[in-house]
C-alpha positions in Angstrom: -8.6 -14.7 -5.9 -9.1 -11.0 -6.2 -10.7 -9.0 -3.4 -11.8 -5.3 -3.8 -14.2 -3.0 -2.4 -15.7 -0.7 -5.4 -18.5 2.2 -4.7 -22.0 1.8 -6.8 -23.3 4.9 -8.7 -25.9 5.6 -6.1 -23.4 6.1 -3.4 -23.3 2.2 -1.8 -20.0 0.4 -1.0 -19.5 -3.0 -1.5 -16.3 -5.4 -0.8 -16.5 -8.5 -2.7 -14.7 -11.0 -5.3 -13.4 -10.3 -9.1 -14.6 -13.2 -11.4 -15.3 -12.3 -14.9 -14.9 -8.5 -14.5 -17.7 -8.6 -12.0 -17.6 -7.7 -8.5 -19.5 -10.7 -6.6 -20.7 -9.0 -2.9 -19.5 -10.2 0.2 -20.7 -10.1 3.7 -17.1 -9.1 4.8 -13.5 -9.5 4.0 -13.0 -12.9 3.3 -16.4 -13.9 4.0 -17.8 -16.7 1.9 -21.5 -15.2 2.2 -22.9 -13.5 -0.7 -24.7 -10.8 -0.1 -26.5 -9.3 -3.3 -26.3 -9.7 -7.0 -22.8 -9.3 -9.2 -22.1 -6.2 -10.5 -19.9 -5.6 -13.6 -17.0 -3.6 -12.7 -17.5 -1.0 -15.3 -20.4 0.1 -13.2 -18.8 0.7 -10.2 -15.5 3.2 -9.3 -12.6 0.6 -7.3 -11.7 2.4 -4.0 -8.7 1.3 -1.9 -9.5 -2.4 -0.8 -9.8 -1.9 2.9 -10.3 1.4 5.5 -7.5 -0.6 8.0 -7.5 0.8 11.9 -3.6 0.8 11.2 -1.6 1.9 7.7 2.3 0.7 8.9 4.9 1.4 6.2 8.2 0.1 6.9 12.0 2.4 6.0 15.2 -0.2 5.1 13.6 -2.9 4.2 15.6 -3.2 1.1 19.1 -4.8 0.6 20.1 -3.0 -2.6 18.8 1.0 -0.9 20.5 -0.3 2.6 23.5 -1.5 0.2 23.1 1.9 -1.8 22.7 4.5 1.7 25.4 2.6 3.7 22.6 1.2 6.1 22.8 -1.6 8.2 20.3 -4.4 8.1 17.6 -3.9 10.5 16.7 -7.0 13.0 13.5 -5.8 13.8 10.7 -3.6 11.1 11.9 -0.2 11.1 8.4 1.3 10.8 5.9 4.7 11.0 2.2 4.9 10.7 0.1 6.7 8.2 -2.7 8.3 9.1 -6.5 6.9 8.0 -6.8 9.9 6.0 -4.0 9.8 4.0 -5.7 6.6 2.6 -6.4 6.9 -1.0 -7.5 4.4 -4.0 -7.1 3.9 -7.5 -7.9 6.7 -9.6 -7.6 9.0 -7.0 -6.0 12.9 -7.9 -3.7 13.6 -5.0 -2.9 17.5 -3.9 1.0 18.1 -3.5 -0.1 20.7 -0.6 2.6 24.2 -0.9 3.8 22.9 2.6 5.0 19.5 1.7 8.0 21.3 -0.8 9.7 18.1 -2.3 7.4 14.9 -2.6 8.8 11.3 -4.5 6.9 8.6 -5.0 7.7 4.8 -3.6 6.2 2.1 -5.2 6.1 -1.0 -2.5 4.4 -4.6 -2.2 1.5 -4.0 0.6 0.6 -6.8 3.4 -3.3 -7.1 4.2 -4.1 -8.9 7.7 -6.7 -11.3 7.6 -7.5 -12.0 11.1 -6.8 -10.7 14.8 -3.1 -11.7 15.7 -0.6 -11.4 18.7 2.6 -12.5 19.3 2.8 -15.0 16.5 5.7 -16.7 15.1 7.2 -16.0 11.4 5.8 -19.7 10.7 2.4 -18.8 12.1 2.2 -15.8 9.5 0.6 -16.5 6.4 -2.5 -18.2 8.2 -3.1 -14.2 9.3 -1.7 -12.7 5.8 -4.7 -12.2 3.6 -3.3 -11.1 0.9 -1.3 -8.5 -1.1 -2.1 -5.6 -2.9 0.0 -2.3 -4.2 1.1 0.7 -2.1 2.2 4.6 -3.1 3.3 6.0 0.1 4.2 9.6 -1.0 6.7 10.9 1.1 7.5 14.7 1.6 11.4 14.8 2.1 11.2 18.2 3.1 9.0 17.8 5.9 10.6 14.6 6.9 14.1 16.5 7.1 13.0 20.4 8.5 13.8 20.0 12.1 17.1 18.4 12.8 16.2 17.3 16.3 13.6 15.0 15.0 12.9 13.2 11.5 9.0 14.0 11.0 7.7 10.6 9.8 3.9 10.9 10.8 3.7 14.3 9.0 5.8 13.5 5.7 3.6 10.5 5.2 0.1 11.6 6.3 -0.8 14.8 4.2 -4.0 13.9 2.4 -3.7 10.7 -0.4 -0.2 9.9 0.8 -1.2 6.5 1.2 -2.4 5.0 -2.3 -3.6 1.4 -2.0 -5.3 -1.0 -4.6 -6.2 -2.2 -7.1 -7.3 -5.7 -5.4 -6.0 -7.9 -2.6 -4.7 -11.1 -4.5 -5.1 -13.9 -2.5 -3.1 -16.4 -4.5 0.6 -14.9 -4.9 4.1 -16.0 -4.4 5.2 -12.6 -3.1 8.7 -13.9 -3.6 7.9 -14.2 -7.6 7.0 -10.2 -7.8 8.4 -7.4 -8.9 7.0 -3.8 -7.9 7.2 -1.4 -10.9 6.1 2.4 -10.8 5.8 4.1 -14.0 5.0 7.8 -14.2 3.5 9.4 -17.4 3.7 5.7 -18.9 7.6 5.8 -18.2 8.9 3.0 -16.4 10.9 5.0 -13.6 11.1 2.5 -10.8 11.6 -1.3 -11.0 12.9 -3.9 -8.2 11.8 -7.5 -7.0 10.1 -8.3 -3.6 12.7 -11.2 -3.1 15.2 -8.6 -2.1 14.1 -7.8 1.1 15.7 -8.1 3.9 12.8 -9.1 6.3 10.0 -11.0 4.8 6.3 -10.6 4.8 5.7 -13.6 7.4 9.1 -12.2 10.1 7.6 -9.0 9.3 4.0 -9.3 10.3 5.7 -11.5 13.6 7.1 -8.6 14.8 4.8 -6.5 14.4 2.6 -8.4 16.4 5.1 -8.5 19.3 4.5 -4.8 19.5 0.8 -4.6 18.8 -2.2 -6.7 18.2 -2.8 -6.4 14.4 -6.8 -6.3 12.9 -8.4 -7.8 10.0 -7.7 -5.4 7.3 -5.0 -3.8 8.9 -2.3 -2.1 5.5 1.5 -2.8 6.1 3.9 -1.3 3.0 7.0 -3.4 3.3 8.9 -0.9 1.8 10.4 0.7 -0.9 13.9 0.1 -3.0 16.3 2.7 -5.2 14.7 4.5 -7.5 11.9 6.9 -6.0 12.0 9.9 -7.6 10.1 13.0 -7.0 6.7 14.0 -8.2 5.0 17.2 -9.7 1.4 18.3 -10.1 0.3 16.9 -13.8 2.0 13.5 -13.4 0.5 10.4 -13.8 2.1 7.6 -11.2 1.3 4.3 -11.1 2.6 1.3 -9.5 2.2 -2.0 -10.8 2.9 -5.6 -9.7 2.3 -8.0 -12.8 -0.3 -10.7 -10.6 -1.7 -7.7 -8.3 -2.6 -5.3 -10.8 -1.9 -1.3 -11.5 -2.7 1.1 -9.2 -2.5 4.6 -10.2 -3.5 8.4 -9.7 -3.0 12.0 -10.3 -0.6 14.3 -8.9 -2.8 18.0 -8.5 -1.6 21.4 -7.6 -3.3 22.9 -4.4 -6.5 24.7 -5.1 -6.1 28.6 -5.5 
């Protein structure tokens, strides 16, 4: 089942289900209450599927990039946060501000929490997964790198649209079946499959709930593998994941 949340032309969100190329509205995430009309999705502009309280992306999550960098792996989710407003959907032209210098792309698989959890177990995990959808967390590497006495995560990863998530939550996915694509321009530039990570989506989101409680909607990127390359204004980036869909934007210049 495909989840999104789309905007109407007169302004109005909705969050609802994908059936036929038409958005059926829901009460909430998840809920089974209908709550108006189907609307065809070629009336309505797809936003990223949820505004989470928390956007978690995870670093060496990988075994070919730990293999690759000469990392170790990682018992526990090596992770940053995103800010809410680097949040940013399909279709979306993202600014490459002067001050971020270098900025690559990384296509990764993206966890969506379906309900409160706290201290769960890894088998407890998928009854609080709600699904999966498709992440582009920009990173600047010059930002990340400037000061020597401390790696700037936040700021790398936060400038506006950093965080590009969408098209749909899929519901109904083997995550271990996928493989997380990013193509820029239409050239396929980054390619690698979910089964090589090193912690899973369901140790991953137990962790993560040992540290903090985790929300409904709440956006976890699980990481990204070798091949992120940088981007320029003018490119076209998308990621895909064949069962999820394609999520893509537009890299900008800043405004004059």
């Amino acid at each position: 089942m495909k989840w999104a949340r789309a905007q109407k032309a007169d302004g109005t969100e909705i969050t609802g289900v994908i059936v036929d190329e038409m958005l059926h509205p829901k009460a909430s995430l998840g809920s089974e209450t209908g709550t108006g009309e189907a609307v065809a999705l070629s009336d309505l502009t797809l936003l990223a599927p949820v505004v989470p309280s928390k956007f978690i992306g995870l670093w060496n999550n990988f075994k070919a990039a730990a293999e690759k960098g000469g990392m170790e792996h990682p018992a526990h989710p090596l992770y940053f946060c995103k800010t809410d407003t680097s949040l940013s959907g399909p279709g979306a032209e993202v600014t490459l501000p002067t001050s971020a210098g270098r900025v690559v792309f990384e296509g990764e698989l993206g966890i969506v929490i379906g309900k409160t959890c706290k201290n769960i177990t890894p088998d407890q995990a998928n009854d609080f997964i709600f699904g999966y959808t498709c992440i582009n967390d920009f990173t600047s590497l010059d930002v990340l790198n400037a000061d020597p006495s401390f790696p700037q995560w936040t700021r790398a990863k936060s400038f506006d649209g950093f965080g590009v998530a969408g098209p749909v939550i899929e519901t109904d996915v083997d995550w271990r079946a996928l493989t997380i694509k990013v193509l820029v321009n239409d050239r396929e530039r980054q390619s690698y499959p979910a089964d090589d990570m090193i912690l899973s989506p369901e140790q991953i989101v137990s962790c993560l709930s040992q540290d903090m409680t985790l929300n409904p909607g709440d956006l976890i990127a699980c990481g990204t593998s070798i091949g992120a390359r940088p981007v320029k204004a003018g490119m076209a980036v998308d990621v895909v994941i064949e069962g999820i869909g394609n999520v893509g934007v537009t890299m900008v210049a800043p405004a004059a």
